[in-house]
C-alpha positions as CSV (number, residue, x, y, z in Angstrom):
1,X,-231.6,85.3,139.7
2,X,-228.2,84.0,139.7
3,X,-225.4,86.5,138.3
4,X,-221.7,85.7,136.7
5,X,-219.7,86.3,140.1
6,X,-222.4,83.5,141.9
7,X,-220.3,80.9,139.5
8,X,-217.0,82.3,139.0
9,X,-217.1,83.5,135.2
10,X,-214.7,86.5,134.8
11,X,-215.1,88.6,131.3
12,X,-211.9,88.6,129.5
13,X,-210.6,91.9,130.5
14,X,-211.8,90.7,134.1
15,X,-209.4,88.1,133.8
16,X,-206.0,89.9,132.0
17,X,-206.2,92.5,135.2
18,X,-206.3,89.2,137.5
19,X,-203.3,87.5,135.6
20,X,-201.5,90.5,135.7
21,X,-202.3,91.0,139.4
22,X,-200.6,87.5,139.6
23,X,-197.5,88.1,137.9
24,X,-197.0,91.1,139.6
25,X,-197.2,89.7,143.2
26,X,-196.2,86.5,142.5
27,X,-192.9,86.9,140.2
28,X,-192.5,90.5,140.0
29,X,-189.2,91.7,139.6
30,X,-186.6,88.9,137.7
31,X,-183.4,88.1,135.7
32,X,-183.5,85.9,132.8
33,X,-180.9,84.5,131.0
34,X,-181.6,84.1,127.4
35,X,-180.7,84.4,123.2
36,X,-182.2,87.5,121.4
37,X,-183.8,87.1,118.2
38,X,-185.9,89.1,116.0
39,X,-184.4,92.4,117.2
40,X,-185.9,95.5,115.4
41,X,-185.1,99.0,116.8
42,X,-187.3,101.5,115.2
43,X,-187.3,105.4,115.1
44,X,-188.8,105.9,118.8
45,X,-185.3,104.6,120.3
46,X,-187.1,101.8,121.7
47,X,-185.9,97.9,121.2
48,X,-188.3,95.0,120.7
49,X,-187.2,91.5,120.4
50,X,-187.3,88.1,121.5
51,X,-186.0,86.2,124.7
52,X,-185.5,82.4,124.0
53,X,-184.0,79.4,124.5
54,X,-184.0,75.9,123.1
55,X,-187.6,75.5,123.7
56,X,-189.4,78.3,124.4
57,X,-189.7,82.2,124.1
58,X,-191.0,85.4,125.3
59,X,-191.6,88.8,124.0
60,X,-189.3,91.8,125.3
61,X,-188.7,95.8,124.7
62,X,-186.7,98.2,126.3
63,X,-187.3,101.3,125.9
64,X,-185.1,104.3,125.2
65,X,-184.8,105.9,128.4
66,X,-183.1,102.4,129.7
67,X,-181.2,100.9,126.5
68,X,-179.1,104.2,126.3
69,X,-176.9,102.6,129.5
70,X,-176.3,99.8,127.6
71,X,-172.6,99.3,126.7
72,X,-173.1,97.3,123.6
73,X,-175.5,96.9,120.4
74,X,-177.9,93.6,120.8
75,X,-177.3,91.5,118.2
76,X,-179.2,88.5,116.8
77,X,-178.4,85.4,118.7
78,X,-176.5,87.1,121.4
79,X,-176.4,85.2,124.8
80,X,-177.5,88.3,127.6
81,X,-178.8,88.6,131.2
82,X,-181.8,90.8,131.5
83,X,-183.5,92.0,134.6
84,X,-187.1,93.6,134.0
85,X,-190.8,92.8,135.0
86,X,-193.4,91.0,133.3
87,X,-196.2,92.9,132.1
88,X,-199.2,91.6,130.5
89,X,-201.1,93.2,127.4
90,X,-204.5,93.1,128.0
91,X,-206.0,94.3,124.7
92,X,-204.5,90.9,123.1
93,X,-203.9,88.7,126.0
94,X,-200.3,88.6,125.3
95,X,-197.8,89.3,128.0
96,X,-194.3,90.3,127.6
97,X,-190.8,91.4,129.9
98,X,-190.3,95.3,129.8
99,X,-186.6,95.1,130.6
100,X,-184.8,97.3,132.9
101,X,-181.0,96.5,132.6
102,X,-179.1,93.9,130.4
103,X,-175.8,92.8,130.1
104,X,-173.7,90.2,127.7
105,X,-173.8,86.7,129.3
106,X,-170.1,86.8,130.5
107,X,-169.8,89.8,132.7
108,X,-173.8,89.3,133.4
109,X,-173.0,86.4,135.6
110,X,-170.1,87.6,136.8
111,X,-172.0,90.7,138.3
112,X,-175.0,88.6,139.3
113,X,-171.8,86.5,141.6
114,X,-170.5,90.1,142.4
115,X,-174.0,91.0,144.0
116,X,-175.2,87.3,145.6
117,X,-171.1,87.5,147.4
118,X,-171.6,91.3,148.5
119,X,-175.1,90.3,149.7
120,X,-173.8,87.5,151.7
121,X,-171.0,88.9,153.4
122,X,-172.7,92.5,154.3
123,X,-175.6,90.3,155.8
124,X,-172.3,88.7,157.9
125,X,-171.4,91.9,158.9
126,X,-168.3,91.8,157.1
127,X,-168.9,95.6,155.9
128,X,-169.9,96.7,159.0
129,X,-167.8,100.2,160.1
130,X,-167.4,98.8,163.3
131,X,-164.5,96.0,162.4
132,X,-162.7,99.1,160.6
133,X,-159.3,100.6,161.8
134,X,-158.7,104.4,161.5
135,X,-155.4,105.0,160.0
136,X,-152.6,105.9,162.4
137,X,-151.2,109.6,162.5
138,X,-148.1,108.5,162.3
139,X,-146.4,105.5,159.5
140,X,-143.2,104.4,159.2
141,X,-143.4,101.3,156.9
142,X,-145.8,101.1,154.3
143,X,-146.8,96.9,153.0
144,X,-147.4,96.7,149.0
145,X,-149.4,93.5,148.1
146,X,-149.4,94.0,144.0
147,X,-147.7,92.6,141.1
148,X,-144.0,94.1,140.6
149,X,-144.8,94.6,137.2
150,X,-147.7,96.8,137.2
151,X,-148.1,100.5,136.2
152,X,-150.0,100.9,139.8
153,X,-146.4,100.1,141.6
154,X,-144.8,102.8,139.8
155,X,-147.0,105.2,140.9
156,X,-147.8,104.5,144.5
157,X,-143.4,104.9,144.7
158,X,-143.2,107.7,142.9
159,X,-145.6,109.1,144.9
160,X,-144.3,108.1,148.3
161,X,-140.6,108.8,147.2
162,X,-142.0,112.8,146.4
163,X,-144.3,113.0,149.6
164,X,-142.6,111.2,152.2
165,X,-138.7,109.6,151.3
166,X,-138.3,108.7,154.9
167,X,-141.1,106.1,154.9
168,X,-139.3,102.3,154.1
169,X,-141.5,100.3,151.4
170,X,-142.2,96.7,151.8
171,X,-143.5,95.1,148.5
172,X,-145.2,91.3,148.8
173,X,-145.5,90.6,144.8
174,X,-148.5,88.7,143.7
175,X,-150.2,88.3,140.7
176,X,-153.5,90.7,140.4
177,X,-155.4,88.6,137.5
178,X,-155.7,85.4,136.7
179,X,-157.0,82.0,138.4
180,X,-153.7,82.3,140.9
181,X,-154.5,85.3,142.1
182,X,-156.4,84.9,144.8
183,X,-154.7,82.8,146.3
184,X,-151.3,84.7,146.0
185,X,-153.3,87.7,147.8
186,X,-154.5,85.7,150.1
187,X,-150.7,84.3,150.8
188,X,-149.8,87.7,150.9
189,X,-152.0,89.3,153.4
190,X,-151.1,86.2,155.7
191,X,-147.3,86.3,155.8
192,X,-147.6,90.1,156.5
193,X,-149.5,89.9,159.2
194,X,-147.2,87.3,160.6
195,X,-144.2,89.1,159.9
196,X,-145.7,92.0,161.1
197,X,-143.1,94.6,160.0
198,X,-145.6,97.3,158.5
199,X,-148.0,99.5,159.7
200,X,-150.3,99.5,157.2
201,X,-150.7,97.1,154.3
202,X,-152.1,98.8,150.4
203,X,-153.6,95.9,148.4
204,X,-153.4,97.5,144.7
205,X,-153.6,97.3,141.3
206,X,-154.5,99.2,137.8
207,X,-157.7,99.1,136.3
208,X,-159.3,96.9,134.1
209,X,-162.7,95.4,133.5
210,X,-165.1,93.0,135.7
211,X,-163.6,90.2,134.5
212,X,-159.8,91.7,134.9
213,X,-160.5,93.1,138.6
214,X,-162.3,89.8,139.8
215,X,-159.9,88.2,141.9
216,X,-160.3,91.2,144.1
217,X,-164.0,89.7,144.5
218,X,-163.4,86.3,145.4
219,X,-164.6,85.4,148.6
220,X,-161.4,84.0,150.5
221,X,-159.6,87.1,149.4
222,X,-162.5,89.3,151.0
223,X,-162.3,87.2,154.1
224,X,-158.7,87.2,154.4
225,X,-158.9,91.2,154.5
226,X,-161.6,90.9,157.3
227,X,-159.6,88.7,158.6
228,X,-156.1,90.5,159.2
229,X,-154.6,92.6,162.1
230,X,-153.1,94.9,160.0
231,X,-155.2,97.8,158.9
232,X,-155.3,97.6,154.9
233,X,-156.2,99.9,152.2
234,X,-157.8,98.8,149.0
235,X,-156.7,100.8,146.1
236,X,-158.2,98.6,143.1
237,X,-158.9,100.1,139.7
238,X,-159.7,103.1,138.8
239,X,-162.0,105.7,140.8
240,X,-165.7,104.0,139.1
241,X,-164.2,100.5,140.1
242,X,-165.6,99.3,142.8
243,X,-164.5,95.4,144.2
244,X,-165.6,93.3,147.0
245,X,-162.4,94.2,148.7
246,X,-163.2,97.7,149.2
247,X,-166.4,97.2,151.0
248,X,-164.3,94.5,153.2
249,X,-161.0,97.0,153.4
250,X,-160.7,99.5,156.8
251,X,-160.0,102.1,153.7
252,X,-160.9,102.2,150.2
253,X,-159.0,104.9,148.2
254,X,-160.1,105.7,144.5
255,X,-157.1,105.0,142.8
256,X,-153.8,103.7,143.6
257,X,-152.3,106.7,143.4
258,X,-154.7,108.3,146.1
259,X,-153.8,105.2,148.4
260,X,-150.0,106.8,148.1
261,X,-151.0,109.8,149.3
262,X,-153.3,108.9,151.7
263,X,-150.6,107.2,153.6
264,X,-147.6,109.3,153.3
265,X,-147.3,112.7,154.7
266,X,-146.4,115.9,152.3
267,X,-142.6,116.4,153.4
268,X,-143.2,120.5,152.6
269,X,-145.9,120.4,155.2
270,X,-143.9,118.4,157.9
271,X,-140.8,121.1,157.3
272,X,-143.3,123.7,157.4
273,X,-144.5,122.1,160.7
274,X,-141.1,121.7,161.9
275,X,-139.8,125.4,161.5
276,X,-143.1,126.5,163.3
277,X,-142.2,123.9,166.7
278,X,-138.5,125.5,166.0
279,X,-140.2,128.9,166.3
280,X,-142.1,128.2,169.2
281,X,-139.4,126.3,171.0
282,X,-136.6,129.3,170.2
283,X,-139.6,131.7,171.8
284,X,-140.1,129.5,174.9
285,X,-136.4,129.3,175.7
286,X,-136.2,133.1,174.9
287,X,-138.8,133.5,177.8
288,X,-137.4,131.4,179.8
289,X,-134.0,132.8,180.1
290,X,-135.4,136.4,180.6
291,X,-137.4,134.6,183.4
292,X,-134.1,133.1,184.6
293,X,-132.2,136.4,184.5
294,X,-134.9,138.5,186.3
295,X,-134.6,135.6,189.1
296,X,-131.0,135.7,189.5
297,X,-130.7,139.5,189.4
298,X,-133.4,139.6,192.2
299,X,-131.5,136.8,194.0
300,X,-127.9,138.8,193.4
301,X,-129.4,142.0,195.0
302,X,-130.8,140.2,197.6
303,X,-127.5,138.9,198.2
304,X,-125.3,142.0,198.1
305,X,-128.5,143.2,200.9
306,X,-127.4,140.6,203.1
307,X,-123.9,140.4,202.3
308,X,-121.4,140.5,206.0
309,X,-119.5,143.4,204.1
310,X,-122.4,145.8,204.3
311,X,-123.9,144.5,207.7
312,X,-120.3,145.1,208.6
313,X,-120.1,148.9,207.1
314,X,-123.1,149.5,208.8
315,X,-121.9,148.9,212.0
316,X,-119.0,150.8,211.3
317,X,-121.0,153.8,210.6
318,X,-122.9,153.6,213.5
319,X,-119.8,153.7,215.5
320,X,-118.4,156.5,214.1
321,X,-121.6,158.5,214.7
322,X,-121.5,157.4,218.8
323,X,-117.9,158.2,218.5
324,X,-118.4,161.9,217.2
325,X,-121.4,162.3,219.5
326,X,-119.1,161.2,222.3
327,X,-116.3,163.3,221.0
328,X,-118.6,166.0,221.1
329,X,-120.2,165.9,224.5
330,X,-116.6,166.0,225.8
331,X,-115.4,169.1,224.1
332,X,-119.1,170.7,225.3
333,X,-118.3,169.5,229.4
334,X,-114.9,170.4,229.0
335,X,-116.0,174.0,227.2
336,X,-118.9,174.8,230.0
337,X,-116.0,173.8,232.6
338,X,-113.3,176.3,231.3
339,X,-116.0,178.8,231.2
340,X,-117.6,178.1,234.9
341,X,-113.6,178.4,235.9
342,X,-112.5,181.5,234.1
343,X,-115.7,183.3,235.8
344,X,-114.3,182.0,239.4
345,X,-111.4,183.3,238.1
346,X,-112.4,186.7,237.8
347,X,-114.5,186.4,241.3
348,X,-111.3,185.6,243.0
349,X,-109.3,188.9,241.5
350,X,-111.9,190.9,243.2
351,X,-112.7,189.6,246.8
352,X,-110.5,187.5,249.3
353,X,-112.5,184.2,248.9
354,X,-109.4,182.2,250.0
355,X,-111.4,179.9,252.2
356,X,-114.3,179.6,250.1
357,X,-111.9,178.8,246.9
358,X,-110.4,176.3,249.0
359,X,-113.3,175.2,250.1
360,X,-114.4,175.4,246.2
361,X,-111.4,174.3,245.1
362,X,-111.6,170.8,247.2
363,X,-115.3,170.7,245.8
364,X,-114.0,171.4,241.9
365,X,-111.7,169.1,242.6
366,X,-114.3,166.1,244.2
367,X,-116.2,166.9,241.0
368,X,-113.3,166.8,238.5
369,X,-112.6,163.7,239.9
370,X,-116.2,162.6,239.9
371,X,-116.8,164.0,236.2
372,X,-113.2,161.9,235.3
373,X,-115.2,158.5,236.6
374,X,-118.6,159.2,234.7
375,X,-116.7,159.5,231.6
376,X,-114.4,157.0,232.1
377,X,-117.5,154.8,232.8
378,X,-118.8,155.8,229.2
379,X,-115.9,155.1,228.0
380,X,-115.4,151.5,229.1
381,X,-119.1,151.2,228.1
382,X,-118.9,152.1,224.6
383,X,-115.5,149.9,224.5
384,X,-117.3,147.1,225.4
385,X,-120.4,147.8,223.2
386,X,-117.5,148.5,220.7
387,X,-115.5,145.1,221.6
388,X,-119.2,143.3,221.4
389,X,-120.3,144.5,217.5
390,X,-116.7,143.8,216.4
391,X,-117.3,139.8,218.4
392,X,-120.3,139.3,216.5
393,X,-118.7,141.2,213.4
394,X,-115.6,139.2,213.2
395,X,-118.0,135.9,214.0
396,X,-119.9,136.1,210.6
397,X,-116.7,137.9,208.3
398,X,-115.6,134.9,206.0
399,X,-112.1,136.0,206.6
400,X,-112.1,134.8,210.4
401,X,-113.0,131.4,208.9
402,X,-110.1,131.5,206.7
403,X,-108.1,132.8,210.2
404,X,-108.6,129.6,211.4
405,X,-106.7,127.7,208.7
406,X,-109.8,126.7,206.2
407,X,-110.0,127.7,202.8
408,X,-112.2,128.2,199.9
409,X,-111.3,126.7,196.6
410,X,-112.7,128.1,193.6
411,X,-113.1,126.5,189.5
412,X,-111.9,128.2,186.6
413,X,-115.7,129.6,186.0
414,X,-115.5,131.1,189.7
415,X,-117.9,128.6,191.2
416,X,-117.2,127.1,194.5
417,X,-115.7,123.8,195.0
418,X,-118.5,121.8,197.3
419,X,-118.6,117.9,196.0
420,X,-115.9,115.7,193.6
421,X,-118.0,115.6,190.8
422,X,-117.3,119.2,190.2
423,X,-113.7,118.6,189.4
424,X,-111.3,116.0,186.6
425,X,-107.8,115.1,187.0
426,X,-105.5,118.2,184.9
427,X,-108.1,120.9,185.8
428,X,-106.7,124.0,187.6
429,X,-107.9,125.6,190.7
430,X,-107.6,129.2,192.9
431,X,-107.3,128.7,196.6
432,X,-108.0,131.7,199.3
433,X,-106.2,131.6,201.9
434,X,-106.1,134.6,204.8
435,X,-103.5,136.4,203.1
436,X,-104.1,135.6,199.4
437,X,-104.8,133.2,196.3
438,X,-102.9,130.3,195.5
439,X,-102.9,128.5,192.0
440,X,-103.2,124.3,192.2
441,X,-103.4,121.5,189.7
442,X,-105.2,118.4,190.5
443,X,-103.2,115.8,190.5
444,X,-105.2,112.8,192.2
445,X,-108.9,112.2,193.4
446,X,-109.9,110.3,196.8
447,X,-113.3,109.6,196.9
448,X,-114.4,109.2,200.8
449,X,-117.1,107.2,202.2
450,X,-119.8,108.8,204.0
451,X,-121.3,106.9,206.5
């Protein structure tokens, strides 16, 4: 037995789910351009109307949850752009577009050109982060490319004057709206970058609507941003604005005003910064000189160790203890002698030794005469040990140098006169000489060459 699928037949409801199967794979999601007519809005919120043209027509509704971001009330043969899908109504057959967004005609196409340009240049990879420059720490002149007679001017100066006065302001006037704009913009970005006399260049203006803002979404502007050395910052509009230019920009800042203080640098902050380097820097020098002071004082007592007066003193001291010693050994010989003699003395009272004291007498003699020699010998001994220290004494003592006729000329801060460069014609110096100072004025300066 043959059934309805053998042949094909669908029922009717078989057939709505297929058609709508159709439109929903086949068109989908679209824009339509398009007059509305019989628009009735009832209680629910929701709109139903008609989409036509000048030969044919197509139900519509949008319900409440959408129409309430609509900006404007449809009206009876107003030209709009919708965007929605088509849906077909199975209990009648009918099919209809439940609309999603809508717009009036004018700024509908000029957002549908807004979305087909940023399309086409983020596909380019005119957006992409990696062609973007990162703004330098550091700014000394600051490029304007906006009209001179704008409110946005006024405030990106005001705003630089207050934050930063020492940054210098080039302006590159243009017009900002209009069919010249573009190319004015476009002009403008160029001859900065040629002149290249700024660090950074702010493309700006006030806000306005689509239409007002839309030379800041033609397409040679955006690719004469991409385009330019200089790193710019787009500051278009107000913060909800959003132009081709700031996807294209290194930078976009919300408002003009936020591009002015993006780029300038808070003058309280920098003084701030300034007195805390100043701190620092008076801190370091403070340790440094301590460090400085320690190092000569070490060095100073070092010096006055070493010094040829106190080798000198030393040696002196040293002599003067062998001197007492020897001083002292004498008085004890010559002592145990008088002694040894007064007891031969007293012998010779009591017994007639006249040979023996003769004979003792020739031998006190031989040994007075021997005892005369050994000191005599440590005599010339410590003289010569004496005469020695006071050679190698007298060899290092800065006054035997001056002896010789050579002398030691200091400047008025005491330090000694080595090279030339120490000393100006007029300046006064102190001479030592073996005996005492003299006082000289410089008169003349030889330079010699030393070969």
């Amino acid at each position: 037995m043959l059934t309805q699928k053998s042949y094909g037949i669908y029922s009717v409801s078989e057939l709505n789910k297929v058609v709508q199967k159709l439109l929903d794979h086949q068109i989908g999601d679209i824009w339509l351009t398009a007059e509305i007519s019989n628009f009735c809005q009832p209680s629910s919120g929701h709109w139903y109307f008609t989409l036509k043209d000048d030969q044919s027509k197509i139900r519509a509704a949008m319900f409440r949850s959408q129409n309430t971001r609509v900006n404007f009330h449809p009206q009876n043969g107003q030209q709009v752009i919708v965007n929605g899908r088509i849906m077909l109504y199975n209990p009648r057959g009918d099919y209809q577009i439940i609309i999603g967004h809508m717009e009036s005609i004018g700024e509908g196409l000029l957002k549908l050109r807004f979305e087909s340009l940023k399309q086409t240049l983020n596909e380019q990879g005119l957006f992409d982060s990696l062609h973007k420059q990162s703004l330098p720490s550091q700014l000394q002149r600051i490029g304007l490319i906006t009209s001179t007679t704008g409110a946005a001017l006024y405030d990106i100066l005001h705003i630089l004057r207050r934050r930063d006065p020492s940054l210098t302001i080039v302006i590159y006037p243009t017009a900002v709206q209009g069919e010249l704009a573009p190319k004015q913009i476009v002009r403008a970005i160029k001859l900065a970058n040629i002149r290249n006399e700024c660090d950074v260049l702010i493309i700006s203006r006030g806000g306005g609507s689509l239409e007002d803002l839309w030379a800041f979404n033609e397409e040679i502007v955006a690719r004469a941003i991409f385009a330019s050395c200089l790193l710019i910052v787009s500051a278009i509009g107000h913060e909800t604005d959003v132009t081709i230019s700031d996807f294209v920009a290194d930078i976009r800042a919300p408002t003009p005003s936020a591009a002015a203080e993006l780029v300038s640098r808070n003058q309280f902050e920098l003084i701030r910064q300034l007195h805390s380097f100043q701190q620092h820097l008076e801190m370091t020098i403070d340790y440094y000189l301590i460090i400085q002071k320690q190092m000569f004082s070490h060095s100073q007592h070092r010096l006055q160790k070493q010094h040829p007066q106190l080798y000198l003193l030393r040696q002196q001291h040293q002599l003067n203890i062998l001197n007492q010693k020897l001083n002292q050994a004498i008085k004890k010989h010559l002592q145990d002698a008088k002694i040894y003699y007064k007891k031969l003395q007293r012998y010779l009272l009591h017994q007639d030794l006249r040979p023996q004291l003769q004979k003792h007498n020739q031998k006190l003699q031989h040994t007075q005469y021997h005892f005369k020699n050994i000191i005599s010998g440590w005599l010339n001994n410590y003289r010569e040990r004496l005469s020695v220290s006071s050679s190698k004494i007298e060899a290092v003592n800065p006054l035997a140098t001056l002896a010789r006729g050579f002398t030691v000329s200091v400047i008025a801060d005491g330090t000694v006169l080595k090279k030339i460069s120490q000393v100006k014609l007029g300046q006064k110096l102190k001479t030592r000489l073996k005996d005492g100072w003299i006082e000289s004025e410089i008169t003349d300066i030889i330079h010699m060459k030393i070969k």
